[in-house]
PyMOL Python script that loads the backbone (N, CA, C, O; Angstrom):
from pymol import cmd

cmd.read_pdbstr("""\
ATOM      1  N   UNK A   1      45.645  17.488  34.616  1.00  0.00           N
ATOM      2  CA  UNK A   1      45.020  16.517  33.738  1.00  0.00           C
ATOM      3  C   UNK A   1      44.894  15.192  34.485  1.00  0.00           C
ATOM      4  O   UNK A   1      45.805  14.906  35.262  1.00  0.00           O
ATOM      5  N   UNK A   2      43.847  14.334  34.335  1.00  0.00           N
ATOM      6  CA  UNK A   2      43.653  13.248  35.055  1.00  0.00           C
ATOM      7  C   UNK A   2      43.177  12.304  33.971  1.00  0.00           C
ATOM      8  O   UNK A   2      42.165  12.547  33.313  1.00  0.00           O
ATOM      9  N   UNK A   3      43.786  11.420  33.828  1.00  0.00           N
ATOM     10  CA  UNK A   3      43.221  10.137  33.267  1.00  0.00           C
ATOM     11  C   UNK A   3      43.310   8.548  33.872  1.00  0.00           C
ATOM     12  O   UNK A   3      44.131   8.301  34.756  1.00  0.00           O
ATOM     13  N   UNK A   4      42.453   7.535  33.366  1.00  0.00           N
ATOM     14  CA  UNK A   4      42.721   6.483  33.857  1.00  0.00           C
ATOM     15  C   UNK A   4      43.367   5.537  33.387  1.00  0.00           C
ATOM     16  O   UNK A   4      43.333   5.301  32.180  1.00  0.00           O
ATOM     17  N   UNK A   5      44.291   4.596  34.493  1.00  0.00           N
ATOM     18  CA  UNK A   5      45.590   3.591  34.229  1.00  0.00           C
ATOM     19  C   UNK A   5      44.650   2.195  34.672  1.00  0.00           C
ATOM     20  O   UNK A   5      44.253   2.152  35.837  1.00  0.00           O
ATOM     21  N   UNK A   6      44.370   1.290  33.925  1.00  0.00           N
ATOM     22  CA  UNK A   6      44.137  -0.004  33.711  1.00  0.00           C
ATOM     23  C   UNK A   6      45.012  -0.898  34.769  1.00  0.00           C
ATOM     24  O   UNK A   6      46.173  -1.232  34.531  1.00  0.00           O
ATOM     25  N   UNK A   7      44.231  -1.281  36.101  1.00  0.00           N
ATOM     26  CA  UNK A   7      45.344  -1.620  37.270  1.00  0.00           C
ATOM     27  C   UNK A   7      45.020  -3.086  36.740  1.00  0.00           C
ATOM     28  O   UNK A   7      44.068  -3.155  35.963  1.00  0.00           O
ATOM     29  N   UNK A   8      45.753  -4.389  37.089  1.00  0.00           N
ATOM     30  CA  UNK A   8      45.497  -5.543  36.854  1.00  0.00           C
ATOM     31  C   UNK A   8      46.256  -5.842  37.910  1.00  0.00           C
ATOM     32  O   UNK A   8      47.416  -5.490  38.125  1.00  0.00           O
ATOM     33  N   UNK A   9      45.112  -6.919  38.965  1.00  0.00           N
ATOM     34  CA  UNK A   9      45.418  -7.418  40.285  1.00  0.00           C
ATOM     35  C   UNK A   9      46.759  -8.707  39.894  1.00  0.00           C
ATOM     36  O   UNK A   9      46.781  -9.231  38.780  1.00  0.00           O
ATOM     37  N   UNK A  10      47.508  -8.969  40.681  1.00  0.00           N
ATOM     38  CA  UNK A  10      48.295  -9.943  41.058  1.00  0.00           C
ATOM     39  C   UNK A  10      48.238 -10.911  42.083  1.00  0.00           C
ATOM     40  O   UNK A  10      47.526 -10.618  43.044  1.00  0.00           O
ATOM     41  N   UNK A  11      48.797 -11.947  42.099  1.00  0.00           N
ATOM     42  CA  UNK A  11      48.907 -12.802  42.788  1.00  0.00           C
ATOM     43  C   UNK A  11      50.042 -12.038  44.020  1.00  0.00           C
ATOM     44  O   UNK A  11      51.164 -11.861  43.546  1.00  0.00           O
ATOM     45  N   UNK A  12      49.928 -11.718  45.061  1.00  0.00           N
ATOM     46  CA  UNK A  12      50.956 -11.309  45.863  1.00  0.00           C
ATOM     47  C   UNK A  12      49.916 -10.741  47.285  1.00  0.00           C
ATOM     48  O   UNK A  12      48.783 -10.324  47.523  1.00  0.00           O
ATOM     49  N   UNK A  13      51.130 -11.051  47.918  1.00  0.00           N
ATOM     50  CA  UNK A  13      50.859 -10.636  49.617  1.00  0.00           C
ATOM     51  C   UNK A  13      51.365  -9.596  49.767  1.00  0.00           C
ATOM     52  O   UNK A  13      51.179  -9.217  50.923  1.00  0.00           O
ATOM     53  N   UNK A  14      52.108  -8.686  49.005  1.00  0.00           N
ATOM     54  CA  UNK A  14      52.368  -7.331  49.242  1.00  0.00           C
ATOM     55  C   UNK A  14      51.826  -6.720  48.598  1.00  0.00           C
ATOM     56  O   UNK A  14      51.055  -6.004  49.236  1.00  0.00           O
ATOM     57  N   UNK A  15      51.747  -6.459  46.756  1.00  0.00           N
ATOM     58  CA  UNK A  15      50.921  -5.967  45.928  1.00  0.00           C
ATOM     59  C   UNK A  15      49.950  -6.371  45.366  1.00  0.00           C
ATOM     60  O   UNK A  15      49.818  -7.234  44.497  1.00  0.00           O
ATOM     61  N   UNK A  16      49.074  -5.575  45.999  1.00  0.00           N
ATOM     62  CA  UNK A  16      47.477  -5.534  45.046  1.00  0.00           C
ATOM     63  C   UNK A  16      47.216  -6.010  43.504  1.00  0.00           C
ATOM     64  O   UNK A  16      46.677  -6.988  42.986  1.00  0.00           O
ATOM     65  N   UNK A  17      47.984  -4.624  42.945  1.00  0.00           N
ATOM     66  CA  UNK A  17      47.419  -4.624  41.616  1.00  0.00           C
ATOM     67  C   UNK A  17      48.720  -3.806  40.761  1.00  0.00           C
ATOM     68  O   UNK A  17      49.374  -3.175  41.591  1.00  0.00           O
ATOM     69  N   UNK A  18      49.267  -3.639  39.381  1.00  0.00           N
ATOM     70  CA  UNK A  18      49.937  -3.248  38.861  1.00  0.00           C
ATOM     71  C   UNK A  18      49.433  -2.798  37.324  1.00  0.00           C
ATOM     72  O   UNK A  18      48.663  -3.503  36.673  1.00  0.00           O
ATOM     73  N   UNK A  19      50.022  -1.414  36.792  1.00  0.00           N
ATOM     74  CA  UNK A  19      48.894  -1.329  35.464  1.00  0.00           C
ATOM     75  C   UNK A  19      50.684  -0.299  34.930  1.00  0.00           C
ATOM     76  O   UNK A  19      51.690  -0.118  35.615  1.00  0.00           O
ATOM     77  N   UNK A  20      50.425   0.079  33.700  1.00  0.00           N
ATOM     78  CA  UNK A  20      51.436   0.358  32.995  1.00  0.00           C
ATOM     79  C   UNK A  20      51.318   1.965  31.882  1.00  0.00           C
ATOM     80  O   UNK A  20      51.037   1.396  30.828  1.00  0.00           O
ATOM     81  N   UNK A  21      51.349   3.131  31.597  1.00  0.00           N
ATOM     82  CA  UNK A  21      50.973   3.847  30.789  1.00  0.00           C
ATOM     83  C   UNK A  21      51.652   4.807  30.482  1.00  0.00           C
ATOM     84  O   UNK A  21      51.624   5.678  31.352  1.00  0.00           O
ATOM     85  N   UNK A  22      52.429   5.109  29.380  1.00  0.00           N
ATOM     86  CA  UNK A  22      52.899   5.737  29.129  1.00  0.00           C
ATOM     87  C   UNK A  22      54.735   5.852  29.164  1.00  0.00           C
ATOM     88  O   UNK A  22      55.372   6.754  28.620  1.00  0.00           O
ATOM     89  N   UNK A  23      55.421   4.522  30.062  1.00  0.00           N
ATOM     90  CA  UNK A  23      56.388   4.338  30.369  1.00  0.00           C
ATOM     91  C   UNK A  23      56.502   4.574  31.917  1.00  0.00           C
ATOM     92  O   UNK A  23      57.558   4.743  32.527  1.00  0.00           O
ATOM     93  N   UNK A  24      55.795   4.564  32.215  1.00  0.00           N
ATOM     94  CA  UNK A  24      55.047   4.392  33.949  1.00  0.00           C
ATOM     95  C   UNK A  24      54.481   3.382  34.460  1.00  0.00           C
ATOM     96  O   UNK A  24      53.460   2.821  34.061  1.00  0.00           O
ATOM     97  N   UNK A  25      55.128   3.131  35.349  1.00  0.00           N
ATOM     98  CA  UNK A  25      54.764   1.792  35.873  1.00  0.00           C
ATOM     99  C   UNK A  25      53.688   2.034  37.238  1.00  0.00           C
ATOM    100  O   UNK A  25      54.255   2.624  38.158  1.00  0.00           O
ATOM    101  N   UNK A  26      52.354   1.701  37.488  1.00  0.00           N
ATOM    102  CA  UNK A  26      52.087   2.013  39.117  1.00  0.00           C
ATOM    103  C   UNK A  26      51.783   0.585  39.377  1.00  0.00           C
ATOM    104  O   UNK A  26      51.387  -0.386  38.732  1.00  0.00           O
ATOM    105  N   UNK A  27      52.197   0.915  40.810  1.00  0.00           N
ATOM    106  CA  UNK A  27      52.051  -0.510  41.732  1.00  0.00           C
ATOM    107  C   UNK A  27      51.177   0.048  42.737  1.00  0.00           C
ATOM    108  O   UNK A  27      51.563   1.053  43.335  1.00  0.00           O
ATOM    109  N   UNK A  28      49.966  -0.501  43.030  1.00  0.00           N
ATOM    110  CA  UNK A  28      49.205  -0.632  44.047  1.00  0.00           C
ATOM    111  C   UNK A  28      49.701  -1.438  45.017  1.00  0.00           C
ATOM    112  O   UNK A  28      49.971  -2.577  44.636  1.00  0.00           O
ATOM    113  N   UNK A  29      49.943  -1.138  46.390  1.00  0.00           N
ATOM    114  CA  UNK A  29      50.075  -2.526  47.480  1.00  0.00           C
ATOM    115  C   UNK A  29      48.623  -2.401  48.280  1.00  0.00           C
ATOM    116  O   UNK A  29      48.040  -1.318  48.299  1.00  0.00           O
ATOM    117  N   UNK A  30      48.167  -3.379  48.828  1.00  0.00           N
ATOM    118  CA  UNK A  30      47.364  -3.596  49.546  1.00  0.00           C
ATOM    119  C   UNK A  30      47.453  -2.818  50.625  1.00  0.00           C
ATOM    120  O   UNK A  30      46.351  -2.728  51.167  1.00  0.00           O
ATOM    121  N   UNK A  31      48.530  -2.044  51.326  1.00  0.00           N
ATOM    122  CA  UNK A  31      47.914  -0.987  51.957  1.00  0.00           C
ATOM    123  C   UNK A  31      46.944   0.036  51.817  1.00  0.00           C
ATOM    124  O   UNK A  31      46.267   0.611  52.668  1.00  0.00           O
ATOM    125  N   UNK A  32      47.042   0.238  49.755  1.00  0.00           N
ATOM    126  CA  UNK A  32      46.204   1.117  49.572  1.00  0.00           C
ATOM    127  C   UNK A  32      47.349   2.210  49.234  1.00  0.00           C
ATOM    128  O   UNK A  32      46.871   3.109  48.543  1.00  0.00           O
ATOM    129  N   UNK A  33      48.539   2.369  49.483  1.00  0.00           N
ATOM    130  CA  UNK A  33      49.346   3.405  48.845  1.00  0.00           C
ATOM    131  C   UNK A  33      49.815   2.712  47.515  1.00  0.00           C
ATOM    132  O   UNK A  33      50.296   1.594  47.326  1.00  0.00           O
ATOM    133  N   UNK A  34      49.428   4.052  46.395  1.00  0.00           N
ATOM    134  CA  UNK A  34      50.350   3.590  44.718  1.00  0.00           C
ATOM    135  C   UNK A  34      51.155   4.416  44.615  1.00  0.00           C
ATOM    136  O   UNK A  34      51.068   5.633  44.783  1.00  0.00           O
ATOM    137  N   UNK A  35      52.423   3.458  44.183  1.00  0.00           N
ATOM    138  CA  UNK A  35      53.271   4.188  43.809  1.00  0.00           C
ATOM    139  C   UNK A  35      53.818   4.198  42.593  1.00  0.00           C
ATOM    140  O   UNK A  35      53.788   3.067  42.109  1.00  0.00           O
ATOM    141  N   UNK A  36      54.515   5.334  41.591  1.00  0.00           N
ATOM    142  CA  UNK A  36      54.927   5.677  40.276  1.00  0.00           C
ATOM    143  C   UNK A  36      55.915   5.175  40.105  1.00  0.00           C
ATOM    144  O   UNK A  36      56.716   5.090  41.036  1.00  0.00           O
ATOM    145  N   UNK A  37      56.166   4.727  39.003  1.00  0.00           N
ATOM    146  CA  UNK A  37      57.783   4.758  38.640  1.00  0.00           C
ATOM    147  C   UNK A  37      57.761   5.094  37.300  1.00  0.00           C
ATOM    148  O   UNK A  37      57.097   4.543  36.423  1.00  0.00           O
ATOM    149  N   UNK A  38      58.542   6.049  37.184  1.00  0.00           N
ATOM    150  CA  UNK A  38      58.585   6.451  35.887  1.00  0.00           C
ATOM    151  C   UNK A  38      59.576   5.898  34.916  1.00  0.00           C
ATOM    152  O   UNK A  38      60.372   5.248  35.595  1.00  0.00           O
ATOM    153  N   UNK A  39      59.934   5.837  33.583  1.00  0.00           N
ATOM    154  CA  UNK A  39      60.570   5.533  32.780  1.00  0.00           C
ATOM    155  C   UNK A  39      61.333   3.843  33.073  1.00  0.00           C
ATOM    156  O   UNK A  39      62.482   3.400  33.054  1.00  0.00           O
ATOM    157  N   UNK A  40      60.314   3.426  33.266  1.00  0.00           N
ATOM    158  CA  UNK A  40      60.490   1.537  33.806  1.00  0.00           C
ATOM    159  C   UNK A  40      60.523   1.534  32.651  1.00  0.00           C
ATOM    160  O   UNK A  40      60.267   2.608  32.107  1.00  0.00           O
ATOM    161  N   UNK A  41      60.878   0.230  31.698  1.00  0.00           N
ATOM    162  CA  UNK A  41      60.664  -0.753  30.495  1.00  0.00           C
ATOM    163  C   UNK A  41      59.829  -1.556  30.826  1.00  0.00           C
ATOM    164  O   UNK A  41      59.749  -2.182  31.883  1.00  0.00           O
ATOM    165  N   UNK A  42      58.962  -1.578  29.652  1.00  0.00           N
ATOM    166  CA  UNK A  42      57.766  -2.313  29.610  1.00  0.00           C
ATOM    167  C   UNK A  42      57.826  -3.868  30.154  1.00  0.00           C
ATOM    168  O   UNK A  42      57.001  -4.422  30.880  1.00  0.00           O
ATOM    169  N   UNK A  43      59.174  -4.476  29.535  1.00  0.00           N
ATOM    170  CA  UNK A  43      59.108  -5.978  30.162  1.00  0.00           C
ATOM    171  C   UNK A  43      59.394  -6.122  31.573  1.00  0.00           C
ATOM    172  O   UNK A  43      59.462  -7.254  32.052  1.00  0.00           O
ATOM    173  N   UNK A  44      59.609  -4.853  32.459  1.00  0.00           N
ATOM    174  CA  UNK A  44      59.429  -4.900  34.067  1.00  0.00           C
ATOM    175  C   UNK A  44      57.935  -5.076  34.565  1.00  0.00           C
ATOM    176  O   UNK A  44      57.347  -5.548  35.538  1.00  0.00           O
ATOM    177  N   UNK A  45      57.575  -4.296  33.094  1.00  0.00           N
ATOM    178  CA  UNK A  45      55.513  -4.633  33.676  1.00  0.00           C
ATOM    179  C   UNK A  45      55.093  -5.529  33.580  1.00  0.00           C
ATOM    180  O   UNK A  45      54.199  -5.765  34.393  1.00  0.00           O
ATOM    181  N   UNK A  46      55.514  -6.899  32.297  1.00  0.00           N
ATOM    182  CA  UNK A  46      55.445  -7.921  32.027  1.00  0.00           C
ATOM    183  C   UNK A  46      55.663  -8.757  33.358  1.00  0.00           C
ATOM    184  O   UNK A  46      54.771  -9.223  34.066  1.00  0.00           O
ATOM    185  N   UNK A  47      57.186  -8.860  33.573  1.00  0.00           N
ATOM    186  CA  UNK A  47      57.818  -9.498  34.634  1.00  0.00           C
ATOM    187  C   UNK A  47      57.094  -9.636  36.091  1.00  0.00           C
ATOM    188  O   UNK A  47      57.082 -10.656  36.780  1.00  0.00           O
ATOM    189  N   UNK A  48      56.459  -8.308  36.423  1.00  0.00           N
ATOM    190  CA  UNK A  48      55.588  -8.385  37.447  1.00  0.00           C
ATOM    191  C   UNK A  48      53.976  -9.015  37.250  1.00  0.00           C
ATOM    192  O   UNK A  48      53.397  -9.306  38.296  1.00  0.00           O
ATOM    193  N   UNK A  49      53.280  -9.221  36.013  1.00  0.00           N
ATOM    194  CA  UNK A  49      52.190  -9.443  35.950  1.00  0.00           C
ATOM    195  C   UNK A  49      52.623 -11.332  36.084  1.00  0.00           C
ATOM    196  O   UNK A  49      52.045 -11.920  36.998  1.00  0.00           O
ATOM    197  N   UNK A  50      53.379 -11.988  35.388  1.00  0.00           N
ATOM    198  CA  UNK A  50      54.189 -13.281  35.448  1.00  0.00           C
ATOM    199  C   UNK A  50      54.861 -13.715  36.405  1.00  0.00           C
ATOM    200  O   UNK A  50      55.148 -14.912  36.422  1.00  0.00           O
ATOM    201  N   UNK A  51      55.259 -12.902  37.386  1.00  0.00           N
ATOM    202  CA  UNK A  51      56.389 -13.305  38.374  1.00  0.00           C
ATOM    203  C   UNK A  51      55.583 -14.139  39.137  1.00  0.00           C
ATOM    204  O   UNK A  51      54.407 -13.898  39.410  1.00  0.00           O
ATOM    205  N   UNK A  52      56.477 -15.538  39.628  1.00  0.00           N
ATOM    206  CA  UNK A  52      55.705 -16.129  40.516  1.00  0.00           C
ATOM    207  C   UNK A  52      55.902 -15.398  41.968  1.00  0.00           C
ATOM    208  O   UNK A  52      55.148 -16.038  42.701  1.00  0.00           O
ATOM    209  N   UNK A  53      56.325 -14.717  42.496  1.00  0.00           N
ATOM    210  CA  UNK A  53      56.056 -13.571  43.383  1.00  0.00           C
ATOM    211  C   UNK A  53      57.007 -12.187  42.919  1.00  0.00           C
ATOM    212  O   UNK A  53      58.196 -11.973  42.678  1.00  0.00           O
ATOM    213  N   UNK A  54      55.538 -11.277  42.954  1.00  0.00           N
ATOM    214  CA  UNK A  54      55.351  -9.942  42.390  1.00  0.00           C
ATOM    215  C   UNK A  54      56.334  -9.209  43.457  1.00  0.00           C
ATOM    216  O   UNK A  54      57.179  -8.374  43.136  1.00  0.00           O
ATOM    217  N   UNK A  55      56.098  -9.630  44.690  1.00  0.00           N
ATOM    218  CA  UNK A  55      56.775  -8.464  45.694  1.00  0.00           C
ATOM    219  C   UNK A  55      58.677  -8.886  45.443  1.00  0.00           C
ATOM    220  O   UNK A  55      59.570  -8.128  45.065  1.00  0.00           O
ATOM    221  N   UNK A  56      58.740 -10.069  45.752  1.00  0.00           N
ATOM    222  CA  UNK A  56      59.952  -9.974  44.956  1.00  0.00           C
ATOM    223  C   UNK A  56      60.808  -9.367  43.904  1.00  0.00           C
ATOM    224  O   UNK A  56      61.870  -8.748  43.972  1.00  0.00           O
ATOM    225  N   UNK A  57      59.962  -9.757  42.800  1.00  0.00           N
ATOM    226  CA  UNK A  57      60.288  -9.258  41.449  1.00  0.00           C
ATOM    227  C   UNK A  57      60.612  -7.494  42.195  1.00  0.00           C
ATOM    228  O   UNK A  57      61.687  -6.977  42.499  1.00  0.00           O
ATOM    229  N   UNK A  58      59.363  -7.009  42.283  1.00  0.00           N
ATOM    230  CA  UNK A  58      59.144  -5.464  42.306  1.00  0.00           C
ATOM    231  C   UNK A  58      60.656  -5.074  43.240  1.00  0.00           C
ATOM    232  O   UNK A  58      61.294  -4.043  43.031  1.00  0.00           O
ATOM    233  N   UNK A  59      60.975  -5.927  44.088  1.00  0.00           N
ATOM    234  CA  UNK A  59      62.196  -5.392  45.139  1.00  0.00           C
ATOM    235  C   UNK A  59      63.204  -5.550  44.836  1.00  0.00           C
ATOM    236  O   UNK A  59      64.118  -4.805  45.188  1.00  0.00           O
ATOM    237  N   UNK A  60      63.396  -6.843  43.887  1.00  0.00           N
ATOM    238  CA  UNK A  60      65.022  -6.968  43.240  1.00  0.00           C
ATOM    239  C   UNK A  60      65.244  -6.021  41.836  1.00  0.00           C
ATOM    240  O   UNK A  60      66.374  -5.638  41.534  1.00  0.00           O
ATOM    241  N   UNK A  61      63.659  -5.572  40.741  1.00  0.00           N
ATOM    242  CA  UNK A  61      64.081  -4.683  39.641  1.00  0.00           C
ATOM    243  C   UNK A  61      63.648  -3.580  39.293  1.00  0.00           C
ATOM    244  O   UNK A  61      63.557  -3.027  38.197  1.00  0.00           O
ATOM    245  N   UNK A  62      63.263  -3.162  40.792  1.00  0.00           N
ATOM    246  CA  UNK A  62      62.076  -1.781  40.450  1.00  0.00           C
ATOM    247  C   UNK A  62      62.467  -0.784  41.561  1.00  0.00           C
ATOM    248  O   UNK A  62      63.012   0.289  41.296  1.00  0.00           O
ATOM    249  N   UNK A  63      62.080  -1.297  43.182  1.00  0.00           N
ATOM    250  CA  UNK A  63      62.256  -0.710  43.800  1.00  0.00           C
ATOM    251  C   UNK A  63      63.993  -0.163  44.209  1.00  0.00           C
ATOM    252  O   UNK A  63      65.038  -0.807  44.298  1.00  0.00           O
ATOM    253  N   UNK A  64      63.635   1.525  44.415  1.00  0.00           N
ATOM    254  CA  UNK A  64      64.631   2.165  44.465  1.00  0.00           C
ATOM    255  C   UNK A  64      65.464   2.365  43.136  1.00  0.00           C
ATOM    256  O   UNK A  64      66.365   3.190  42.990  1.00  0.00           O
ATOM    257  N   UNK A  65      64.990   1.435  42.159  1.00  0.00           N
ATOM    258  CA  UNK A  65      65.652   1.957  40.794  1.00  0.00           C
ATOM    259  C   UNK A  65      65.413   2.690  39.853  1.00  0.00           C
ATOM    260  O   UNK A  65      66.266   2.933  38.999  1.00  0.00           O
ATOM    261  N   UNK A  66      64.412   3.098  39.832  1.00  0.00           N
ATOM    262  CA  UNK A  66      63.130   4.234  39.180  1.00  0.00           C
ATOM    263  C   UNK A  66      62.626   4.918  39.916  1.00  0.00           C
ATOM    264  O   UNK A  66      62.067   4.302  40.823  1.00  0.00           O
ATOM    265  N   UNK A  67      62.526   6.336  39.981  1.00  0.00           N
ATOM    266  CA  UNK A  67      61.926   7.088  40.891  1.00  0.00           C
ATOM    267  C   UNK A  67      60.716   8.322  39.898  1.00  0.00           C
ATOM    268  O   UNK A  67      60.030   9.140  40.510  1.00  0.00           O
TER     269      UNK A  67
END
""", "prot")
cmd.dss("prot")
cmd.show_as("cartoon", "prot")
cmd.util.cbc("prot")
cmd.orient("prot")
């Protein structure tokens, strides 16, 4: 099944864009690789669309903590 996730670009030098669905979080980086995280809380999606830097945020409450 394939459907589409609503990416919304950020302010950041590491990530592109970030979109939210279903309790899934994807992060686009500007390399062009997205990656999943599953069962994030929604105010982590918040936190990254607000953060005054996204790559931060994403490394101190996301990355490696959701897989």
């Amino acid at each position: 099944m394939s459907y589409y996730v609503e990416m919304i670009c950020v302010s950041s030098s590491f990530i592109l864009a970030v979109g939210y669905s279903g309790g899934t979080l994807y992060v686009e980086m500007h390399t062009g690789q997205t990656y999943t995280h599953p069962h994030v809380p929604y105010y982590h999606f918040e936190g990254l669309l607000h953060a005054s830097s996204p790559g931060a945020y994403y490394n101190q409450n996301i990355r490696g903590k959701y897989k």
